[in-house]
C-alpha positions in Angstrom: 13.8 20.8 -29.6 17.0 19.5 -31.4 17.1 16.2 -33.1 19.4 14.8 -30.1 17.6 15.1 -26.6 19.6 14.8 -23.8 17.4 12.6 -20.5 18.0 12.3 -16.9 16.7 9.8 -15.2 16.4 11.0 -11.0 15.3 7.2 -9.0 16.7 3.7 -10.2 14.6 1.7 -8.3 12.6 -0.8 -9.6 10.6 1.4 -12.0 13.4 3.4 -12.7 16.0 0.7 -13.7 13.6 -0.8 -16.0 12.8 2.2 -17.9 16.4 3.1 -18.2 17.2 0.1 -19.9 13.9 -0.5 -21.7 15.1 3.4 -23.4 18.6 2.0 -24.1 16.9 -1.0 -26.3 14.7 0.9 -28.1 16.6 4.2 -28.5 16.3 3.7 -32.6 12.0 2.7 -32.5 11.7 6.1 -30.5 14.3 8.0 -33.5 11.9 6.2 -36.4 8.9 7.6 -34.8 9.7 10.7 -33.6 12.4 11.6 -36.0 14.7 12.6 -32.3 17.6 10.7 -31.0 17.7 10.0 -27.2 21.2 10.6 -25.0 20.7 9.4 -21.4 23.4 11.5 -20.0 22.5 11.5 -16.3 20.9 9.0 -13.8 20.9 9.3 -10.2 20.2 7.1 -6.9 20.5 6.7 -3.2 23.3 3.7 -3.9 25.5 3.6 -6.7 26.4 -0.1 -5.8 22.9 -1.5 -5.2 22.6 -5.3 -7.3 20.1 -4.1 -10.0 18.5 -6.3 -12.7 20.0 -4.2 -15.5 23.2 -2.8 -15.8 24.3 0.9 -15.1 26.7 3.6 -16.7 28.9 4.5 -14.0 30.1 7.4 -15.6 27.0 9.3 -15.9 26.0 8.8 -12.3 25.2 10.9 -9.6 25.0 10.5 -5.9 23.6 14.2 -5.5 20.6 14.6 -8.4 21.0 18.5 -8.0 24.6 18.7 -9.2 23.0 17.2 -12.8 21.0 21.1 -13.2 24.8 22.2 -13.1 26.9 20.6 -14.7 24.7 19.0 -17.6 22.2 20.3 -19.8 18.7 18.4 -20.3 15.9 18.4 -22.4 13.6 16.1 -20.4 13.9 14.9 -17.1 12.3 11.7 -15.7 11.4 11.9 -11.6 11.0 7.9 -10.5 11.8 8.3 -6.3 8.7 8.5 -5.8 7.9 10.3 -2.4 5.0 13.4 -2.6 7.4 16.2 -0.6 11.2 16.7 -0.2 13.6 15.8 -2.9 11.1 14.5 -5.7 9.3 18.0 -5.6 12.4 19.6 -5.4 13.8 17.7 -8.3 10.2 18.3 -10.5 10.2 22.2 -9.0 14.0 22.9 -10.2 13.0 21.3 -13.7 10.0 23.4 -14.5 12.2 26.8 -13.3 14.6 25.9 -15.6 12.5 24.9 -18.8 13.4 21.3 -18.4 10.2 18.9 -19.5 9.5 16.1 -16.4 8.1 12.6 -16.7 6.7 10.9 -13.5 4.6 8.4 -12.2 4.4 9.6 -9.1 1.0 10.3 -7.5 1.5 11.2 -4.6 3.4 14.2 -5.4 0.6 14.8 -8.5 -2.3 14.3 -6.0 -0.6 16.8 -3.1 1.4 19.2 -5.4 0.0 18.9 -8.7 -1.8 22.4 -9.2 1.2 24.7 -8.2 3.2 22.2 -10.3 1.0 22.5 -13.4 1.2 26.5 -12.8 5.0 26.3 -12.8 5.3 23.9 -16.0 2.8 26.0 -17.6 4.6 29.5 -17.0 7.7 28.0 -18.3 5.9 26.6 -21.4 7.5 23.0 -21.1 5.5 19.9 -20.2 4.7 18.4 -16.9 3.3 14.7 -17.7 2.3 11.9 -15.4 0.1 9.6 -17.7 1.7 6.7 -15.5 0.2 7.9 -11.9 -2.9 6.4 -12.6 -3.7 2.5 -13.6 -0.2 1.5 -14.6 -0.1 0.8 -18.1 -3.9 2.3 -18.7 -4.0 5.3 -20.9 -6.9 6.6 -19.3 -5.1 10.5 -18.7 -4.5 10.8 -22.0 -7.8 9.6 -23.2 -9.6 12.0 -20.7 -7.3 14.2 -22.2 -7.8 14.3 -25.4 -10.1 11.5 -26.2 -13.0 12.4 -24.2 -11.9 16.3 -24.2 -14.8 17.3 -25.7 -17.3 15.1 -23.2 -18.9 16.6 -20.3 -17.6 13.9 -17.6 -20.1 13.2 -14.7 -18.4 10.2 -12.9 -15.3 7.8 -13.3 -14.5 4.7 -10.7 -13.0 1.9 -10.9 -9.9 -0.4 -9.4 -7.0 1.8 -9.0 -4.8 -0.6 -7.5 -3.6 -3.7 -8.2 -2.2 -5.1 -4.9 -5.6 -4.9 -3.3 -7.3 -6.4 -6.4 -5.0 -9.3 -6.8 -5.4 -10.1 -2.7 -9.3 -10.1 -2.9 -8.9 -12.1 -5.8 -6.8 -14.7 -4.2 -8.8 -14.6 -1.0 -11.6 -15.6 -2.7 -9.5 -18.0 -5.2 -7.8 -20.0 -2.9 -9.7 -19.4 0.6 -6.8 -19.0 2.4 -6.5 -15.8 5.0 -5.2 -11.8 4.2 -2.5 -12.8 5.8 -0.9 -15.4 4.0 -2.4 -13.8 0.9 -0.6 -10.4 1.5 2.8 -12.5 2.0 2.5 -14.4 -1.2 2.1 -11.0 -2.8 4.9 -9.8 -1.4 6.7 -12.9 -2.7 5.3 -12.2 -6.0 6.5 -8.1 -6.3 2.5 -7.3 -6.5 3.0 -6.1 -2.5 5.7 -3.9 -0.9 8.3 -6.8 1.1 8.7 -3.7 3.4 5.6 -1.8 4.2 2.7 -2.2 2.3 0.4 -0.1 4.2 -0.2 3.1 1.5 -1.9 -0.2 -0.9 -4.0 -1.6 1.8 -5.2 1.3 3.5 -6.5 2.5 0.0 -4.5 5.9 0.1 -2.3 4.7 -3.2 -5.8 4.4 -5.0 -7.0 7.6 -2.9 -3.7 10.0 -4.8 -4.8 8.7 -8.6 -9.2 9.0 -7.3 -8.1 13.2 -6.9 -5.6 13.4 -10.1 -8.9 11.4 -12.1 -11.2 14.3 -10.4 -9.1 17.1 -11.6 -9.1 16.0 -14.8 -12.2 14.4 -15.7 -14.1 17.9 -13.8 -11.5 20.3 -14.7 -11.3 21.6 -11.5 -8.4 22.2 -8.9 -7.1 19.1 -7.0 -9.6 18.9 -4.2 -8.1 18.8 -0.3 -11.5 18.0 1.4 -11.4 15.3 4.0 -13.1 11.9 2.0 -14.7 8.5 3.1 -11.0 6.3 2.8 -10.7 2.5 3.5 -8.9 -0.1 3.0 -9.2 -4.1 2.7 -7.2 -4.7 5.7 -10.5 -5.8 7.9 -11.7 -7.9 5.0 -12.0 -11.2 6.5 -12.1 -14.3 4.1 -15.5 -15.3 6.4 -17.0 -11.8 4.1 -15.5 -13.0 1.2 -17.3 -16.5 1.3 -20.7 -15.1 2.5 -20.2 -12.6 -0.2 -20.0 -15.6 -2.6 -22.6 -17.1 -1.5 -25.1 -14.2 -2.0 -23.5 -13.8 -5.5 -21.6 -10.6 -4.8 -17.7 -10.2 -4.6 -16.1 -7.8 -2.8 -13.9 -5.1 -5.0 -11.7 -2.0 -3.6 -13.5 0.9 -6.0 -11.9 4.3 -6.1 -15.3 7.0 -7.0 -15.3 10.4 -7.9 -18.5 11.9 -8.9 -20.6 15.0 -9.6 -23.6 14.5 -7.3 -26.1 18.0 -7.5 -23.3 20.2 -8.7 -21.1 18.8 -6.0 -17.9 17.2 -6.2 -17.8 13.4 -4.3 -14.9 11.3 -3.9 -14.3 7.8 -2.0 -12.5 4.8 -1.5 -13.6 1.8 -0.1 -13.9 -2.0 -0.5 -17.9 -2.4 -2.2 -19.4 -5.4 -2.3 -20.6 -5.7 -6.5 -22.5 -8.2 -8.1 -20.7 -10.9 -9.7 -22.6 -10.5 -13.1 -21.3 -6.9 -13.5 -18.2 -5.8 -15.4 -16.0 -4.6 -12.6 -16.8 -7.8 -10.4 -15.0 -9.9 -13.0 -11.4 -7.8 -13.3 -9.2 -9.8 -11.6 -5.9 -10.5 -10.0 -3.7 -7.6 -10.9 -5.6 -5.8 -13.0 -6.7 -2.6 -13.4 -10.1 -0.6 -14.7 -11.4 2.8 -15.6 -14.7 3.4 -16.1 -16.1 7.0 -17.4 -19.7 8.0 -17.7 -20.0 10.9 -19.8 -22.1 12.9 -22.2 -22.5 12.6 -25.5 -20.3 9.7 -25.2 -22.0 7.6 -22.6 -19.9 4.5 -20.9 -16.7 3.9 -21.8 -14.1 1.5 -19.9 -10.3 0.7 -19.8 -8.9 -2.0 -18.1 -5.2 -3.1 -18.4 -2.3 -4.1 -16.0 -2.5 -1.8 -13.6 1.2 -2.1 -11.4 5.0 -3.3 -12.2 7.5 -1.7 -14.0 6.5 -2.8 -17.7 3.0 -1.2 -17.6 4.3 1.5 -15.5 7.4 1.9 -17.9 4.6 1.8 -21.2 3.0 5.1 -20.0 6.2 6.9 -19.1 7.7 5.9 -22.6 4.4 7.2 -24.1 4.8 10.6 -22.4 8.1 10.6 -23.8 6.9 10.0 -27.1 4.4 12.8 -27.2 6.8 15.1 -26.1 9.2 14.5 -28.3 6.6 14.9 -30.9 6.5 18.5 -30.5 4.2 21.3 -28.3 3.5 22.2 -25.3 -0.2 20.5 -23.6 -1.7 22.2 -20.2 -0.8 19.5 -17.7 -4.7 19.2 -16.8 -5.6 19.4 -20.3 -7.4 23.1 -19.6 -5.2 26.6 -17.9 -4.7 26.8 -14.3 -6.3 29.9 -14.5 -9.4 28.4 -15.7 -9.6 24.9 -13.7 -12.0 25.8 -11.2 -12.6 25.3 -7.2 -15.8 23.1 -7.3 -18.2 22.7 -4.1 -17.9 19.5 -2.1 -20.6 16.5 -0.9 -21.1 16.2 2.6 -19.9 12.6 3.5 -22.6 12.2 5.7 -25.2 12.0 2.7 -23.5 9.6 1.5 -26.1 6.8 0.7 -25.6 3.1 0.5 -27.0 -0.1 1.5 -25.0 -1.9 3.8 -23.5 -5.7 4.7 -23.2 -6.1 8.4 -21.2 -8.8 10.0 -22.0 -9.3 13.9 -20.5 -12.0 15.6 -22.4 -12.7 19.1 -23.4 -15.1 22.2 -25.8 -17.7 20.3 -28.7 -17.1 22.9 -32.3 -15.6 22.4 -33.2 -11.6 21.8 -29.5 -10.9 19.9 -31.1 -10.6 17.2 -33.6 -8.7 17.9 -32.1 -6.2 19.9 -29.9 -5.4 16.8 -32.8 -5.1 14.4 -34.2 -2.8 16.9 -31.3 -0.5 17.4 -31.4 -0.5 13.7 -34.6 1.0 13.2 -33.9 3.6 15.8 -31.4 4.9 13.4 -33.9 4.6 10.3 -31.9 1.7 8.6 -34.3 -1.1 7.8 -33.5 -4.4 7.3 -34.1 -6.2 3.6 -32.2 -9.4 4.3 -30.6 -11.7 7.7 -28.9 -14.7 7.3 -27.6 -16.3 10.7 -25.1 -19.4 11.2 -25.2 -21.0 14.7 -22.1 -22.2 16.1 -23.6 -24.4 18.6 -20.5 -25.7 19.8 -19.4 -22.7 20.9 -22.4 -21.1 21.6 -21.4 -18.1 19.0 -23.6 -17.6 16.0 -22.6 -15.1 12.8 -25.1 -12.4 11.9 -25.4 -10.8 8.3 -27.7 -8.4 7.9 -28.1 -6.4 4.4 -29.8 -3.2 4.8 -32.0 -0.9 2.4 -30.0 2.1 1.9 -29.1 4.5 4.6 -26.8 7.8 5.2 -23.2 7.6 6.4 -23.9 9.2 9.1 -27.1 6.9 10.3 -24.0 4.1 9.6 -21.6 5.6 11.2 -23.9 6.2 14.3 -25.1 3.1 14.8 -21.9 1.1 14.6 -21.0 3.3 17.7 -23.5 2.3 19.8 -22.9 -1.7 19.3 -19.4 -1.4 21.1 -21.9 -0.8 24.2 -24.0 -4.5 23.4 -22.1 -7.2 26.0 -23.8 -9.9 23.4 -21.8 -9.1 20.6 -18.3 -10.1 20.7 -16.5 -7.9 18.3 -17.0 -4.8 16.7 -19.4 -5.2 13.3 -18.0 -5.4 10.3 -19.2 -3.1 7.5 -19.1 -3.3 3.6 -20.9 -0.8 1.2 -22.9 -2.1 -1.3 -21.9 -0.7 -5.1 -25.1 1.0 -5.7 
């Protein structure tokens, strides 16, 4: 690579802008410690005239991003749109054909595209790196990488997204409804204004669960159809009963080797409040690994906006500029293997039930009975009369149980004329 390195930067949103500019201050840092000067000599975007917090060189902007591979020639090319198909694979695809190193922090893309894109990067000996598609500002890809490289991983989890996290936190906080909590977040920038569904339905933290798979297992970027929920049936009623029973409820992303077998989840858990993960809050992120020789190890960090997000993509920057090529998975293609995958329905966990019914006698135990028909046994009830109403609230924790024993007997309480909505269910950690 020559001492000046020519950058496009595809996507000028609000991850995009802020990198541009953060690049443009600190263009003589990245020359002290890497000994290469930086030329941003393209950027691209849907609107040329869109109000952005930092300023933009008009002259080296482009409407169309593919007129860029024509008409200027680039050493490194950061991909910030953000979307897993159409013209952010395109844009990545084009790259890699024509030896041109790519930066992105988009999972989506990684999680759906990431093995034939590591192929392509890899036969054109340049670098694919995406260090910021997982945990924001967390190095956790380049520690399983190259700090743990040598480890035999067996699990990681942890909170992948920080939207979800900082709502649960303020649920709890403030005792104030998802609703109202989801619209200060918005206010905040922790929450798409638009759409926020891909943070609440737990598919954001879904994308980076399969890239932390691949690269914790080394094997191919699984496809099999996983357990995936979100927090938007969390009711702040859970929350406080949660509290109550000294547990807080946390979205956890899992991937695990169970038997040989590759397992992967999300889903809002219910944790202990004396445990590590129980006590990251607000917006923040964690990693844990289990591994051996190495045992436990744990990352936690600012886990969404455009500075952390910006941190990891300067970071890739810097290790590419500090010469060689590195196997986007940290192993070959070639040798990342296609690894056998759990059934869901062994899935074991014990489970919170929320029933919410007719306050009159043999509810109760009619739901303990249909219970044991489906081999769950009961290790705790609590029940709150609403005598005014004639309603009472039913929690019932369970020993653990299969998914599909869950899953089963949920179905047949939509039949029971004495409870008024469907039950709510929340994992217990194990």
């Amino acid at each position: 690579m020559n001492d000046i390195v020519n950058v496009a930067i595809i996507g000028l949103g609000q991850i995009g802008i802020y990198l541009y500019n953060e690049i443009n201050i600190k263009k003589k840092e990245i020359e002290n410690k890497t000994g290469k000067k930086i030329k941003i000599i393209a950027i691209s975007a849907k609107n040329k005239n869109k109000k952005r917090k930092f300023k933009i060189d008009n002259k080296i902007f482009y409407s169309n991003p593919l007129k860029i591979f024509k008409e200027k020639n680039i050493d490194i090319l950061f991909e910030c749109i953000g979307l897993s198909d159409g013209i952010s694979k395109k844009i990545v695809e084009k790259s890699l054909i024509n030896k041109i190193h790519v930066i992105t922090p988009n999972k989506a893309l990684i999680a759906k595209h990431g093995d034939y894109l590591s192929k392509l990067a890899e036969r054109n000996n340049v670098n694919l790196e995406f260090e910021a598609s997982v945990a924001g500002g967390i190095p956790i890809i380049r520690s399983i990488k190259e700090g743990l490289a040598t480890n035999k991983i067996y699990k990681v989890y942890g909170i992948l997204n920080g939207t979800t996290n900082y709502i649960l936190t303020e649920m709890e906080k403030s005792g104030e409804s998802f609703d109202n909590v989801l619209k200060k977040a918005q206010q905040l920038g922790y929450a798409e204004p638009g759409n926020p569904k891909l943070d609440l339905n737990g598919f954001d933290a879904f994308s980076k669960v399969r890239i932390l798979s691949a690269l914790s297992f080394n094997n191919l970027i699984s496809k099999n159809k996983c357990i995936m929920e979100g927090i938007e049936n969390i009711d702040i009623k859970d929350i406080k009963i949660a509290s109550q029973l000294n547990l807080r409820i946390k979205l956890l992303g899992i991937s695990e080797i169970i038997n040989g077998k590759l397992f992967e989840t999300v889903h809002p858990c219910l944790v202990n409040k004396n445990t590590y993960i129980a006590n990251v809050n607000g917006v923040m992120n964690a990693v844990i690994t289990y591994g051996k020789p190495v045992g436990e190890s744990i990352l936690q960090g600012e886990g969404a906006g455009p500075g952390a997000t910006s941190s990891s993509l300067l970071s890739d920057l810097l290790s590419i500029l500090r010469g060689g090529v590195k196997k986007p998975f940290g192993l070959s293609s070639i040798k990342r293997k296609k690894v056998k995958v759990l059934n869901n329905n062994d899935y074991t966990n014990s489970l919170y039930l929320r029933f919410e019914v007719k306050d009159k006698s043999g509810v109760l135990s009619s739901i303990t009975n249909r219970l044991a028909k489906f081999k769950i046994s009961v290790k705790r009830i609590i029940q709150t009369p609403d005598k005014k109403n004639k309603k009472a609230t039913i929690v019932i924790i369970t020993h653990k149980t299969s998914e599909i024993n869950s899953k089963k007997c949920l179905s047949v309480f939509k039949k029971n004329k004495n409870i008024l909505k469907l039950p709510t269910l929340i994992r217990l950690y194990n």
